[in-house]
C-alpha positions as CSV (number, residue, x, y, z in Angstrom):
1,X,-0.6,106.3,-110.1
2,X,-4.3,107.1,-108.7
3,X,-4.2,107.1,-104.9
4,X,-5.5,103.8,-103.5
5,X,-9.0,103.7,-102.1
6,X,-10.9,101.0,-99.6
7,X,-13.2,98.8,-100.0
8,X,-16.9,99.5,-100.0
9,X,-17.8,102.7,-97.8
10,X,-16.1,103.9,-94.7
11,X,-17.2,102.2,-91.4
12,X,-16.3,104.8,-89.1
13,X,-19.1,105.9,-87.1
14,X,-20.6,109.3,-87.8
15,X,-21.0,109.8,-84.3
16,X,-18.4,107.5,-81.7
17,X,-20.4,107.6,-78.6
18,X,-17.8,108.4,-75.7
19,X,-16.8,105.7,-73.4
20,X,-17.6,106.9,-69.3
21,X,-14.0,106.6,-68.1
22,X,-12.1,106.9,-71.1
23,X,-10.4,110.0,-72.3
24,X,-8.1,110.0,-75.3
25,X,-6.0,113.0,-76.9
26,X,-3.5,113.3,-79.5
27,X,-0.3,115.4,-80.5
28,X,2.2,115.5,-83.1
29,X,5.7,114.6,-82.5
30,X,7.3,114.8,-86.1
31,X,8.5,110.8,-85.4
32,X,8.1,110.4,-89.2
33,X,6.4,113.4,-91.1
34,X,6.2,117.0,-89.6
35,X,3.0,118.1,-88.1
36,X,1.6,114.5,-88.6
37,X,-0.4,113.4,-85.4
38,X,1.1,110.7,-84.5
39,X,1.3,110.0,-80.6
40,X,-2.2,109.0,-79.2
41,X,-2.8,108.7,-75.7
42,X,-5.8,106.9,-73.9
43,X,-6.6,107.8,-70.5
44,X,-8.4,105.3,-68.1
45,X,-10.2,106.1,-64.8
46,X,-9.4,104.1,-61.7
47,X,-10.5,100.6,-61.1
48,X,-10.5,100.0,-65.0
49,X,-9.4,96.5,-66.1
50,X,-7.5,95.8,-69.2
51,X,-7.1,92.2,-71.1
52,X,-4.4,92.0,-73.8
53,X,-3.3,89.7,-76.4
54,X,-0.1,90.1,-78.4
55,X,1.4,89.1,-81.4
56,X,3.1,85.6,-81.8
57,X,6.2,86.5,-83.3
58,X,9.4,85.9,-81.9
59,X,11.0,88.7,-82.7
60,X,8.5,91.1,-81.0
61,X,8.9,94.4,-80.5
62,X,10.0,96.1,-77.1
63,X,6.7,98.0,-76.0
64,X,5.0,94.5,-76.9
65,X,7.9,92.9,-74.2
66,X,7.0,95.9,-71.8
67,X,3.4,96.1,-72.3
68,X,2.8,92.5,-71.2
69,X,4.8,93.2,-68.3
70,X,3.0,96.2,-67.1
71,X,-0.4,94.5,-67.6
72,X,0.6,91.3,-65.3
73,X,2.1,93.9,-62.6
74,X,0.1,97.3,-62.2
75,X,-3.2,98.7,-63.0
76,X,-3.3,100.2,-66.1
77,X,-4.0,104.1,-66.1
78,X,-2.9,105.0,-69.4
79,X,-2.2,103.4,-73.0
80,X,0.7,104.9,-74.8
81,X,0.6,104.8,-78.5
82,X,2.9,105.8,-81.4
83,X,3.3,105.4,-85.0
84,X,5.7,106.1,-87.6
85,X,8.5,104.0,-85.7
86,X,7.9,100.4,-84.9
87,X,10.7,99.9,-81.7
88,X,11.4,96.4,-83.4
89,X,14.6,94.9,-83.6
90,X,16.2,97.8,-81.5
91,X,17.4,94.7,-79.2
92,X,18.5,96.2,-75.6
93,X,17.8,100.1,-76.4
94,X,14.8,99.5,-77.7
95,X,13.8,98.1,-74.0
96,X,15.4,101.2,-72.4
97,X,13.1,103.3,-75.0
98,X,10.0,101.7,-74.5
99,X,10.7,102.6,-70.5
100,X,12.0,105.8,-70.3
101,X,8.4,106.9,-72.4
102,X,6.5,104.5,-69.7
103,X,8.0,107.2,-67.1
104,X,8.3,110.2,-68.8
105,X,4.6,109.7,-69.1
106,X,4.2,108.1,-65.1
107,X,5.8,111.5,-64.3
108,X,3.4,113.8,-66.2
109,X,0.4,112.2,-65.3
110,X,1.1,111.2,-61.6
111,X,1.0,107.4,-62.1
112,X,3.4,104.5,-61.6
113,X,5.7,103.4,-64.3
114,X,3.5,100.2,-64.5
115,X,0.4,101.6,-65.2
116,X,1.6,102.7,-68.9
117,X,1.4,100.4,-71.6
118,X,3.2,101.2,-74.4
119,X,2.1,100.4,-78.1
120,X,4.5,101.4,-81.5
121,X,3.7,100.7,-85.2
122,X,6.2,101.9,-87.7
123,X,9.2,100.7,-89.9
124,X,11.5,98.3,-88.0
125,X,14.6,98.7,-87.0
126,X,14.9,101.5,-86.4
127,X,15.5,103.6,-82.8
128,X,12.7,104.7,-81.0
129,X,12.7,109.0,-81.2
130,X,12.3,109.2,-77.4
131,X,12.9,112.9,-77.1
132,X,10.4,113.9,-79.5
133,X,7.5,111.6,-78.1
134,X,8.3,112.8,-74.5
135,X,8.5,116.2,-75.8
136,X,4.6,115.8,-77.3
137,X,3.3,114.1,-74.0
138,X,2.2,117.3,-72.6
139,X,0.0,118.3,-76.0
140,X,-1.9,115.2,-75.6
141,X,-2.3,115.2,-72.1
142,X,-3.8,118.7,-72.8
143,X,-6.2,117.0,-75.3
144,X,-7.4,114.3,-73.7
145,X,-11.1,114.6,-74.0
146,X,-13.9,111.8,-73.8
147,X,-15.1,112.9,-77.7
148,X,-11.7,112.0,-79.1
149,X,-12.0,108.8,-80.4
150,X,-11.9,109.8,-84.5
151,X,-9.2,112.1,-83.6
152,X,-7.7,108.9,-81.6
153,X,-8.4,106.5,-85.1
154,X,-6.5,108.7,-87.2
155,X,-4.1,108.9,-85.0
156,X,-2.9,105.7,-85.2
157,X,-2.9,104.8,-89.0
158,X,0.6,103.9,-90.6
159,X,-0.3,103.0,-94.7
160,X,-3.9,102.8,-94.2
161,X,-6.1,104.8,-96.5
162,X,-9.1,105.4,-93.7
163,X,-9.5,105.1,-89.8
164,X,-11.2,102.7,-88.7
165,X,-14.0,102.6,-85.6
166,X,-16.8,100.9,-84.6
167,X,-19.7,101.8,-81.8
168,X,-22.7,100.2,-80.0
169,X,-24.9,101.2,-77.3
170,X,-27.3,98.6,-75.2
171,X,-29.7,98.5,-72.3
172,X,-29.0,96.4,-69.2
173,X,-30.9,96.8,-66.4
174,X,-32.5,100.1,-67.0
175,X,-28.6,101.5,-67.9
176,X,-27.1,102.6,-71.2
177,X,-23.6,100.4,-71.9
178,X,-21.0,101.5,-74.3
179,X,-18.5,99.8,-76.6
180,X,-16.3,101.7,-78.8
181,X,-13.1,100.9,-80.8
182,X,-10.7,101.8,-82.7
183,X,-8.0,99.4,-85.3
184,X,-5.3,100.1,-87.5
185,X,-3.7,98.0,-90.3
186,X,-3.2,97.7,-93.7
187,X,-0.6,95.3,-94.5
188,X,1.8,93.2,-92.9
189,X,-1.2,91.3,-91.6
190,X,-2.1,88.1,-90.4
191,X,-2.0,88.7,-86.9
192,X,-2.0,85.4,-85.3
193,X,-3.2,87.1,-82.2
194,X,-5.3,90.3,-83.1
195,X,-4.9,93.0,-85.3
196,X,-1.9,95.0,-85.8
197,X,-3.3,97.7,-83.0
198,X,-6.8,97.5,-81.5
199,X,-8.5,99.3,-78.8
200,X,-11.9,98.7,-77.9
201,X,-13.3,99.9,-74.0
202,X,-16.9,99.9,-72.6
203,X,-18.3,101.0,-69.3
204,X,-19.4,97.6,-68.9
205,X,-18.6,95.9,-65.4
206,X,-16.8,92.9,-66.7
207,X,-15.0,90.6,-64.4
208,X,-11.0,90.4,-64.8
209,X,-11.3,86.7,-65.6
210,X,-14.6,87.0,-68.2
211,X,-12.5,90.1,-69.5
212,X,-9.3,87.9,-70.8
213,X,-11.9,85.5,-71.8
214,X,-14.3,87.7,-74.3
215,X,-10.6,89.2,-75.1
216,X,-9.1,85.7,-75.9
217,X,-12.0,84.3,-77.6
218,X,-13.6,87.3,-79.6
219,X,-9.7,88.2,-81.0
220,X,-9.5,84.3,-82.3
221,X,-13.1,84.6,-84.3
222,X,-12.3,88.2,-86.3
223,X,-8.9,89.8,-86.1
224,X,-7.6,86.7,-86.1
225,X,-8.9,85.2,-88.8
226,X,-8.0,88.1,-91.5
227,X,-4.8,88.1,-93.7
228,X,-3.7,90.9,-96.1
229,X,-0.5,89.0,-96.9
230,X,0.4,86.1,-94.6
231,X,2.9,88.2,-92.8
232,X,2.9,88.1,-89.0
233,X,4.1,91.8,-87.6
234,X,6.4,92.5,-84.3
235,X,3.8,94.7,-82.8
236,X,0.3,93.5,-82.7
237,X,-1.7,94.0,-80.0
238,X,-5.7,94.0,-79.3
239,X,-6.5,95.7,-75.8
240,X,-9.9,95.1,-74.5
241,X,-10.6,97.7,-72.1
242,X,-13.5,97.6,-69.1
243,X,-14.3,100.6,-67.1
244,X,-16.9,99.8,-64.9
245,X,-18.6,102.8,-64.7
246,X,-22.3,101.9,-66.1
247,X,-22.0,99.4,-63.1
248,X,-23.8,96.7,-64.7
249,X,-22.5,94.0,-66.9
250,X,-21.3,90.7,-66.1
251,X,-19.3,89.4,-63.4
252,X,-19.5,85.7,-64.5
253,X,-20.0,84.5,-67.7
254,X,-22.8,82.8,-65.8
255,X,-24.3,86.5,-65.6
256,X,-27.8,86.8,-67.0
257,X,-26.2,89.9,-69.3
258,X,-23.4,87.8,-70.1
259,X,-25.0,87.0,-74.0
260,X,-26.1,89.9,-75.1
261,X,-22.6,91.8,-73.7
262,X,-20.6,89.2,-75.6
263,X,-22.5,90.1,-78.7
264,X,-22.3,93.7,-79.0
265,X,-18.2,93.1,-78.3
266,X,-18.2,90.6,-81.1
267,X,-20.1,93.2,-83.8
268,X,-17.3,95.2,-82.6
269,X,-14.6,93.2,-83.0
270,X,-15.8,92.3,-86.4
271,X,-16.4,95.3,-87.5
272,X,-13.2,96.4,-87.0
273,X,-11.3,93.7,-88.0
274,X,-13.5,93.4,-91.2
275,X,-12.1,97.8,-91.5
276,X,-8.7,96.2,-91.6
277,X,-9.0,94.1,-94.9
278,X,-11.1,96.2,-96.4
279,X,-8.5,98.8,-96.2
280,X,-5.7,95.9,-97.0
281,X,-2.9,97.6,-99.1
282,X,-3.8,97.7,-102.3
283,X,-7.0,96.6,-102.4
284,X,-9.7,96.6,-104.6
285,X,-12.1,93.4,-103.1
286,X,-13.5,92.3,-99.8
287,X,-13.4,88.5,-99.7
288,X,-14.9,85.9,-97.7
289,X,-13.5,82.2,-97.5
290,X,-16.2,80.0,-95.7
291,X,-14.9,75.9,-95.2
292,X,-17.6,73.9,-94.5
293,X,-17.6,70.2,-93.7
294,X,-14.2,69.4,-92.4
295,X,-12.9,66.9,-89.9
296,X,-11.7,69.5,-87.6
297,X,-10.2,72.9,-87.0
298,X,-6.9,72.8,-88.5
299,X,-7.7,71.7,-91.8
300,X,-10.7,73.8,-92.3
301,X,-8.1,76.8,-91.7
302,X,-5.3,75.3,-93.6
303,X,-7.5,75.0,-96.5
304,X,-9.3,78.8,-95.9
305,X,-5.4,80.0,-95.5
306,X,-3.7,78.1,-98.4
307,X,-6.4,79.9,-100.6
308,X,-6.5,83.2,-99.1
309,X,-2.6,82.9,-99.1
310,X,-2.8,82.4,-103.0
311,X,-1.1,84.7,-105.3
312,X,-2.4,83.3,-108.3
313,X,-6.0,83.2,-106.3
314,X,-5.3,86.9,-104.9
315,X,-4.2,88.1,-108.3
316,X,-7.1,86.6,-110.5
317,X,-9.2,88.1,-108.2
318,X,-7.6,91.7,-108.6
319,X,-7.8,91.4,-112.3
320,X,-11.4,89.8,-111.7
321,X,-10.8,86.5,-113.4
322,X,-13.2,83.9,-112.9
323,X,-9.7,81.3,-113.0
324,X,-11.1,78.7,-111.2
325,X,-8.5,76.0,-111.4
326,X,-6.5,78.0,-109.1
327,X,-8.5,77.7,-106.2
328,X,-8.9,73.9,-107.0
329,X,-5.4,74.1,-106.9
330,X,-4.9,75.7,-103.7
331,X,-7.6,73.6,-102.3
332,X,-5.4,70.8,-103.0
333,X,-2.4,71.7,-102.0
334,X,-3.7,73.2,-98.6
335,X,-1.8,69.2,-96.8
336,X,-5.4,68.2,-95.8
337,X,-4.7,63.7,-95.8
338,X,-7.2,61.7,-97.7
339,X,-9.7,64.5,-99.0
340,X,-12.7,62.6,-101.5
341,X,-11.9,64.6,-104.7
342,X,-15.0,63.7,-105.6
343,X,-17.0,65.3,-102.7
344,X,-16.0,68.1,-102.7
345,X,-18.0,71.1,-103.7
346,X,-16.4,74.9,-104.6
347,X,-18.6,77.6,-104.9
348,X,-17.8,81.8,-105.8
349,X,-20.7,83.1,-105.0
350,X,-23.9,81.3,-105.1
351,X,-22.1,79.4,-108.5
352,X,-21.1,76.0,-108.1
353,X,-17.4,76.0,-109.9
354,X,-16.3,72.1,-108.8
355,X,-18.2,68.9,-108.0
356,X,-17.5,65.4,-108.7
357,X,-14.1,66.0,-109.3
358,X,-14.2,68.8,-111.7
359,X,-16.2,71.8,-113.2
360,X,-19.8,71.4,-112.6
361,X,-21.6,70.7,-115.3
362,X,-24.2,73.9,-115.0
363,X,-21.4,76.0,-114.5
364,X,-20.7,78.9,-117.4
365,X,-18.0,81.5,-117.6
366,X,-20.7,84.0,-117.2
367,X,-22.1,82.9,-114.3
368,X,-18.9,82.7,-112.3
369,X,-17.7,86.4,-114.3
370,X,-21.2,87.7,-113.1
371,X,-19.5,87.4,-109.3
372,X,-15.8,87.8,-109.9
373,X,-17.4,91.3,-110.4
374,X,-18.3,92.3,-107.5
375,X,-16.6,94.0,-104.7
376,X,-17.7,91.5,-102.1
377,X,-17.0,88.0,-102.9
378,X,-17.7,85.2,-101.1
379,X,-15.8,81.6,-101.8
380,X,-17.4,79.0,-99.9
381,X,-15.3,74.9,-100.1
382,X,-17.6,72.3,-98.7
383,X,-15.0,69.7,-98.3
384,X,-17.9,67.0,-96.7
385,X,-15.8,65.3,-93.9
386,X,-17.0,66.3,-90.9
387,X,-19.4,69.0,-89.3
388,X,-16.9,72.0,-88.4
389,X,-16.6,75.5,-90.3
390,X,-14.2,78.5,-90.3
391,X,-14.1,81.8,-91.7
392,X,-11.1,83.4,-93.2
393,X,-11.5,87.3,-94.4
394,X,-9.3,88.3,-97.1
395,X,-8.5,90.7,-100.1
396,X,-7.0,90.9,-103.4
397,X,-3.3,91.6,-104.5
398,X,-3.2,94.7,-106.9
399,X,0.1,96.8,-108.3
400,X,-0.4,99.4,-105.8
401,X,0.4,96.5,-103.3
402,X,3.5,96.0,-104.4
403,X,4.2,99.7,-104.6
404,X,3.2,100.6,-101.1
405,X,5.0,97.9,-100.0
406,X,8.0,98.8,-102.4
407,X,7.9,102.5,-101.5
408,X,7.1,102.6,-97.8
409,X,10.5,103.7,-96.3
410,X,10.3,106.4,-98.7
């Protein structure tokens, strides 16, 4: 079997501009595959605040448990990340693990316990290889270095093909301010939350408040609105990280800098999240599901979702089938009350596939082939209710989906 590739051309930045504040290094602990760099560390000066979201699923893993608890208590010096061994479902140990790196860590760098968060991405289940991460801690201390951040990206990939990072730089008051970021994830996505890991940190002054807030808000609109599979993982996390030291920014989301801040963090946060399906397991398509004219939130995701969800959608799409009667279908089954059949409009592409109830009448096979065979598709369902719109980003299921997937304890 060829080696799967992305989608469309790799989106880390040639050049990650360096973060003031923010120092990341990387070692190798062996968790999973000898020599593999796997144990990333992020390093942030004093006075930096950090907002977190987590993953919604019950059975989340200890450093998620741990991390949360260290955000609400101390001030967070220094981000602690591994991969190759998820700490999920490791019950009472897997507590005691996620700990005893917080302060194997707190001890080598001079900090309290509570100002490590720990993050772990990996097979489940299994316990936590303490003595090999604590044994790499002083490598990556010895690495940390402001420059590090594609170093940092690749550190964290599990089954994803390419790392994934995103930049931007803008004036505010005469000052430069930063924004970098790194994501991983591949499969087991539909984060419900964020992505499956996320970093992104500017120099920004951001109030703690309008931090949580931009956090909160800019995680709903991207990470979580893409799905690779439906599946919900233990360990998401997205950390939005402010240092301060440009010392200009926005205190307020009153703040006359407030706007333009909020949206060079939300080209980030798309950006990355956008990395993440385009590097979905397997795939071989980037697409877009736009719901136009519903009633109200929920349905306009239940519909995007019950057609991203799809397999017969996802796999027509793969095989680049222009089977439109299976996104009718999905469209119709998505539990939406008292939709007008006859209203609604589905388009692929700028192609008109349903209206009044059935196939348009200027549609043609070729004109709906033409986009099936593209790369980027966009499916847009105009369900004429009401005046509210989501986005869901998606991708295709392929054979080397069900291989990964089949093969990944291997």
């Amino acid at each position: 079997m060829e080696e799967a590739m992305a989608v469309g051309p790799a989106t880390l930045p040639d050049n990650f501009c360096p973060v003031a504040g923010v120092r990341l290094g990387v070692a190798s602990a062996g968790i999973k595959k000898p020599g593999r760099k796997d144990v990333v560390l992020i390093e942030l000066s004093r006075g930096s605040r950090v907002a977190g979201i987590f993953t919604t699923n019950q059975f989340c893993a200890a450093p998620v448990h741990v991390a949360r608890k260290h955000l609400s208590e101390g001030e967070p010096r220094y981000l602690l990340i591994n991969t190759g061994n998820a700490n999920a479902g490791t019950g009472a140990r897997g507590m005691q693990d996620a700990n005893a790196c917080c302060e194997a860590l707190a001890r080598a760098a001079g900090v309290r316990a509570d100002a490590v968060l720990p993050f772990s991405t990996g097979v489940i289940g299994e316990p936590l290889p303490v003595g090999k991460i604590t044994a790499a801690l002083p490598d990556a201390i010895a690495n940390l270095a402001p420059d590090n951040w594609t170093a940092a990206a690749n550190g964290i990939m599990t089954t994803d093909t390419r790392p994934k990072g995103a930049s931007r730089r803008l004036e505010i008051d005469g000052r430069t301010v930063t924004i970098s970021g790194i994501s991983k994830g591949a499969g087991m996505i539909r984060p419900n939350m964020a992505t499956m890991l996320g970093f992104i940190a500017t120099d920004a002054a951001i109030g703690q408040n309008v931090l949580q807030k931009l956090g909160s808000e800019l995680g709903e609109k991207s990470f979580n609105r893409i799905t690779i599979d439906g599946d919900t993982s233990t360990n998401d996390a997205c950390m939005l990280i402010a240092t301060g030291e440009a010392e200009v920014g926005a205190a307020t989301v009153e703040s006359e800098h407030y706007p333009a801040l909020r949206q060079a963090l939300e080209e980030v946060y798309l950006e990355l999240a956008h990395a993440i399906v385009r590097d979905g397991e397997g795939a071989t398509k980037f697409i877009t599901i736009e719901v136009t004219g519903a009633a109200g939130q929920r349905e306009a995701l239940d519909v995007a979702y019950t057609v991203a969800h799809s397999p017969l959608v996802k796999t027509a799409l793969f095989a680049s089938d222009p089977n439109w009667g299976r996104i009718l279908a999905a469209v119709g089954r998505a539990g939406v009350e008292s939709l007008d059949l006859e209203a609604i409009e589905i388009y692929l592409g700028d192609v008109c596939l349903v209206r009044n109830g059935g196939r348009a009448d200027d549609y043609t096979e070729e004109r709906g082939q033409a986009v099936m065979n593209r790369e980027d598709i966009t499916i847009r369902i105009d369900l004429k209710r009401g005046r509210i719109e989501e986005t869901v980003w998606t991708c295709d299921f392929s054979h080397d989906y069900v291989t990964i997937n089949a093969e990944y304890r291997s």
